[in-house]
ZAROTOR-673975 format. One record per atom (N, C-alpha, C, CB): residue in one letter; x, y, z. Coordinates in pm, whole numbers, plus 50000, padded with zeros to 5 digits. Glycine has a CB too. Example, Ala and Ser with C-alpha at 12.3 -4.5 7.8 and 13.67 -1.06 7.14 Angstrom:
A513194943150780 A512304955050780 A513204967050780 A511314955350905 S512854977550708 S513674989450714 S512905000350787 S514084994050572 
This chain:
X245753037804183 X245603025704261 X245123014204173 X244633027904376 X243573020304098 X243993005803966 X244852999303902 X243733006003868 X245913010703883 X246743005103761 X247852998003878 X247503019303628 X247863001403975 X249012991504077 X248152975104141 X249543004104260 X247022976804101 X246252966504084 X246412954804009 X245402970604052 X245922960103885 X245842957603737 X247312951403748 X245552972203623 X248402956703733 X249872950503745 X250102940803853 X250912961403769 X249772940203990 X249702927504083 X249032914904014 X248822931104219 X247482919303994 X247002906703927 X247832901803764 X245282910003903 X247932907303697 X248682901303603 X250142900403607 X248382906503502 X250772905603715 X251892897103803 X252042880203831 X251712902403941 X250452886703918 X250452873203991 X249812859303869 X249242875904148 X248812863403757 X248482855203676 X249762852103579 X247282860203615 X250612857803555 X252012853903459 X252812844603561 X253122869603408 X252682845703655 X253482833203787 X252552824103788 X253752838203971 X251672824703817 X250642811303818 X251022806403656 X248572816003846 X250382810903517 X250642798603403 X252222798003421 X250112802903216 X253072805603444 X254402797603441 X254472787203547 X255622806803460 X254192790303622 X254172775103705 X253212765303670 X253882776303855 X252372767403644 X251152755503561 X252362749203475 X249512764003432 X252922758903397 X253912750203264 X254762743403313 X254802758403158 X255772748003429 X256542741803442 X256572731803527 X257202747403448 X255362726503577 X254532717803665 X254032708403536 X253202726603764 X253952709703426 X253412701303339 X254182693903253 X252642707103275 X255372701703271 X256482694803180 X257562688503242 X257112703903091 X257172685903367 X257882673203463 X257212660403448 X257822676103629 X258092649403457 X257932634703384 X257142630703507 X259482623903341 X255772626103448 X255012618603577 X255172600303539 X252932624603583 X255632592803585 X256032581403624 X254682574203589 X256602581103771 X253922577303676 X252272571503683 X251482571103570 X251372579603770 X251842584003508 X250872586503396 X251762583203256 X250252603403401 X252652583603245 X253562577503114 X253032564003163 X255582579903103 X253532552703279 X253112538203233 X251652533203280 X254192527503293 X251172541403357 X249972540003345 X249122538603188 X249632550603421 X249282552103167 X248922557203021 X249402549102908 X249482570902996 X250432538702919 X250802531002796 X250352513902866 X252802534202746 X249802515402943 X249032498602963 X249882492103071 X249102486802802 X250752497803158 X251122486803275 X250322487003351 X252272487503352 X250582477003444 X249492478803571 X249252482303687 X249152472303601 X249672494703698 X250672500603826 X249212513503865 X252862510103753 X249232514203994 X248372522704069 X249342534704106 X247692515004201 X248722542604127 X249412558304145 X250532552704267 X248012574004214 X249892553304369 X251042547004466 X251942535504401 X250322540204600 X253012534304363 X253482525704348 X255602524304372 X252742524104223 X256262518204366 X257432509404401 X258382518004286 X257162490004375 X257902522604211 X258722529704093 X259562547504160 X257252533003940 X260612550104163 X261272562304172 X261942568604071 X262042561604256 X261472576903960 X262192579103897 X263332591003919 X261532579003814 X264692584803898 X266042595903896 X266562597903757 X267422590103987 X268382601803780 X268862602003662 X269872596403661 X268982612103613 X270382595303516 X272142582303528 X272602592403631 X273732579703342 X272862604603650 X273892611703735 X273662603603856 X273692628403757 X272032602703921 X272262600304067 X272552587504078 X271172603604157 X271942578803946 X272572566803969 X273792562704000 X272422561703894 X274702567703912 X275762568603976 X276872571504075 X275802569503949 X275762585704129 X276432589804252 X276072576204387 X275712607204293 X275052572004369 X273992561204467 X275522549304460 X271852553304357 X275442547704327 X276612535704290 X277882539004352 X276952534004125 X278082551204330 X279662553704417 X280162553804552 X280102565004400 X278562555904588 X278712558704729 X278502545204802 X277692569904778 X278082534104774 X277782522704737 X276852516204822 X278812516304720 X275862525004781 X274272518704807 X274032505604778 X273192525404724 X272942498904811 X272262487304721 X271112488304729 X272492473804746 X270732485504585 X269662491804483 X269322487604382 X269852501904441 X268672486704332 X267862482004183 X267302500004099 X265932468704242 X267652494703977 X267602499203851 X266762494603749 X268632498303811 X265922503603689 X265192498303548 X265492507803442 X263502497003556 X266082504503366 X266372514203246 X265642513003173 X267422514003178 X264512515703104 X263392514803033 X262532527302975 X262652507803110 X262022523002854 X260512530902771 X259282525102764 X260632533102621 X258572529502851 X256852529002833 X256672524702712 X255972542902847 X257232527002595 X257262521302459 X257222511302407 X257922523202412 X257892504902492 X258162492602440 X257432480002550 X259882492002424 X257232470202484 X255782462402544 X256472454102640 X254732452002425 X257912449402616 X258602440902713 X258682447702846 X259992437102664 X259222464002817 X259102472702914 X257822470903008 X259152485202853 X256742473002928 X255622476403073 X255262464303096 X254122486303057 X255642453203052 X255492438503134 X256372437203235 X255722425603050 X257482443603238 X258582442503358 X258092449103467 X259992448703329 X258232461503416 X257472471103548 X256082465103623 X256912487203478 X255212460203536 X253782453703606 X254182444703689 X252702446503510 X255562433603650 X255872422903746 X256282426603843 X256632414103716 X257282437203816 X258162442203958 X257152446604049 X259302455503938 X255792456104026 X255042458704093 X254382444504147 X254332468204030 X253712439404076 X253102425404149 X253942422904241 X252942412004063 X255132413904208 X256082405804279 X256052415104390 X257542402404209 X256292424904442 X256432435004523 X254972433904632 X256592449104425 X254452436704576 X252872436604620 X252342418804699 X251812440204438 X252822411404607 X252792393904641 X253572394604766 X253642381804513 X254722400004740 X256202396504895 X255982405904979 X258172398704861 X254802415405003 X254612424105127 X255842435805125 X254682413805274 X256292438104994 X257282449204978 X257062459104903 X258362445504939 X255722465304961 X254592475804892 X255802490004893 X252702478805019 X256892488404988 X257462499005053 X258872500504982 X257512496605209 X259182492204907 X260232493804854 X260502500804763 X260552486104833 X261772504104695 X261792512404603 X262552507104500 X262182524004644 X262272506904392 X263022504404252 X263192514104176 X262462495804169 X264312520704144 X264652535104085 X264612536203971 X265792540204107 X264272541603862 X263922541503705 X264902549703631 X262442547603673 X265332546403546 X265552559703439 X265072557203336 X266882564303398 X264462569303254 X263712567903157 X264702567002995 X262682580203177 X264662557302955 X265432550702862 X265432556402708 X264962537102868 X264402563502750 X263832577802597 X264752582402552 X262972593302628 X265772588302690 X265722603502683 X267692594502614 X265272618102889 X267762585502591 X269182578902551 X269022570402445 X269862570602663 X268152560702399 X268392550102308 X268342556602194 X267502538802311 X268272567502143 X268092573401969 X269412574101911 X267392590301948 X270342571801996 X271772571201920 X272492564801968 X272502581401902 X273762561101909 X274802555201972 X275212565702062 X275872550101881 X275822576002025 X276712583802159 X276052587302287 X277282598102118 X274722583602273 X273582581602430 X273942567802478 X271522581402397 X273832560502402 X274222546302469 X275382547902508 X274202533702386 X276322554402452 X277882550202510 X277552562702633 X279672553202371 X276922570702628 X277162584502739 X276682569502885 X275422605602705 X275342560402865 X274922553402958 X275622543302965 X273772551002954 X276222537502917 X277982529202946 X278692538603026 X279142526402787 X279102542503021 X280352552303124 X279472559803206 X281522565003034 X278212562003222 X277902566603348 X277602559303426 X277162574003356 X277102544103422 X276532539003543 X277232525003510 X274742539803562 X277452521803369 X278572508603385 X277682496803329 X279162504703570 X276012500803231 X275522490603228 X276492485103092 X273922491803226 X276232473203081 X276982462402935 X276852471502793 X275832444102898 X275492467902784 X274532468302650 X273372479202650 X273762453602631 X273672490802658 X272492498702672 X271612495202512 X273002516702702 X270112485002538 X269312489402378 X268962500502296 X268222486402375 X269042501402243 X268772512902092 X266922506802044 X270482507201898 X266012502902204 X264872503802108 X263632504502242 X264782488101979 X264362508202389 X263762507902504 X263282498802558 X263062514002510 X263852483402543 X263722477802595 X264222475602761 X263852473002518 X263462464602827 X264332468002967 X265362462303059 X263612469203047 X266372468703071 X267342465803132 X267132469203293 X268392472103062 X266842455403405 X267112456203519 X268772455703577 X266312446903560 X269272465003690 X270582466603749 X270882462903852 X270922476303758 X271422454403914 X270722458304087 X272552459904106 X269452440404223 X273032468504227 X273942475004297 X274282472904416 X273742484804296 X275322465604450 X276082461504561 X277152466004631 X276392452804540 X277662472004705 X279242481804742 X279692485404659 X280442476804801 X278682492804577 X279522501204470 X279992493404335 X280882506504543 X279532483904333 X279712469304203 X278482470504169 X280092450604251 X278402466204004 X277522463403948 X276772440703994 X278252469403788 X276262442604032 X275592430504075 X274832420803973 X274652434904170 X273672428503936 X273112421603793 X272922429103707 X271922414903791 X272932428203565 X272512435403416 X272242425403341 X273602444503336 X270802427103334 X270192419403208 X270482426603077 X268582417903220 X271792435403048 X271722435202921 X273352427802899 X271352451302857 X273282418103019 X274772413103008 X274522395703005 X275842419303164 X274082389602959 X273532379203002 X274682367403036 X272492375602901 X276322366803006 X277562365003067 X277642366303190 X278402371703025 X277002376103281 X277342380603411 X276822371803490 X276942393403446 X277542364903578 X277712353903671 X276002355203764 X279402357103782 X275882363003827 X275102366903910 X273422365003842 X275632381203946 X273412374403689 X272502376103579 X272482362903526 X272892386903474 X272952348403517 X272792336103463 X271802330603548 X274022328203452 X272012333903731 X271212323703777 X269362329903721 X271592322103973 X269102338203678 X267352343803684 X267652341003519 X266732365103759 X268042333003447 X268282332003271 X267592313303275 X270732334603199 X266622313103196 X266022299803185 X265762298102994 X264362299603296 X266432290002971 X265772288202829 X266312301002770 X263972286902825 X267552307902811 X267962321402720 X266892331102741 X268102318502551 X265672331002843 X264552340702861 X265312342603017 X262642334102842 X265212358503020 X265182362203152 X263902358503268 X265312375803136 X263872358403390 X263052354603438 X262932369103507 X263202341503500 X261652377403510 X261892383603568 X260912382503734 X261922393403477 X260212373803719 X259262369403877 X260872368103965 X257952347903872 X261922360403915 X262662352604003 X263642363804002 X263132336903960 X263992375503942 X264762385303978 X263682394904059 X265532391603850 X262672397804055 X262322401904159 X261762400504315 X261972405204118 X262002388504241 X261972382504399 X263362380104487 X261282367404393 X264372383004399 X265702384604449 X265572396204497 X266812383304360 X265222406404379 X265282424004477 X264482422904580 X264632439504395 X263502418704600 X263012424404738 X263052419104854 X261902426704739 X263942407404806 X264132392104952 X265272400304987 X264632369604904 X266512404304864 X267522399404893 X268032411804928 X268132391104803 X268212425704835 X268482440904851 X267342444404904 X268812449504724 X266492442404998 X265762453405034 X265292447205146 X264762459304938 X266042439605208 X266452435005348 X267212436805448 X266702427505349 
């Protein structure tokens, strides 16, 4: 009876650290931009997916906003802090802005081109900077890595993106 013991508990302790691990090596949102200096509270407006669902969202033709971005990079967690503010300012605590994490693609070209043909952005960067998307019947709507795109000119001042005035488009305009 010990030894059918002895084997339950270290059953059951080899399922517990495997799940500890594999509970630890899922991407926490909060704690990557938390942890690199944005200004975002645990609750927050951020969802992170993947190009796949992005694209499935796109096909099916949701409307939606996109941030392609790395905690890495400093332009990055100034975007995300605004989108949160602006959000928070316009009473659109509830909205959602969908993420993909821009890591796991900018180290090569054939990642950038894999994120060209999956979701259709212009210019994927090679240094994690951030590219906002927003998604209309299945059309690409805005890409700030397109700065040509009709839609993406009106939030462009001085060749600087604006990003207060694109998010105040997402949450007036798609999430109405």
């Amino acid at each position: 009876m010990k030894r059918f013991l002895k084997a339950c508990g270290a059953l059951v302790l080899s399922f517990g650290l495997l799940l500890a691990m594999t509970s630890c090596s899922e991407y926490d949102f909060y704690e990557d931009w938390h942890g690199a200096g944005a200004d975002i509270e645990k609750d927050n407006i951020f969802e992170t997916i993947s190009l796949e669902k992005a694209a499935e969202m796109k096909e099916d033709g949701e409307v939606f906003a996109l941030v392609y971005a790395s905690s890495s990079a400093v332009t990055s967690r100034n975007v995300i802090t605004s989108l949160q503010i602006q959000a928070e300012y316009l009473g659109c605590e509830d909205a959602v802005v969908y993420y993909v994490n821009s890591t796991d693609y900018y180290g090569s070209s054939s990642t950038r081109k894999e994120v060209k043909n999956i979701i259709g952005m212009h210019e994927p960067p090679s240094d994690g900077s951030p590219v906002i998307m927003t998604f209309k019947n299945g059309r690409i709507d805005v890409d700030t890595s397109d700065l040509n795109k009709t839609k993406t000119k009106e939030f462009i001042e001085n060749g600087v993106i604006q990003y207060a005035s694109l998010a105040s488009y997402i949450f007036k305009e798609l999430h109405n």
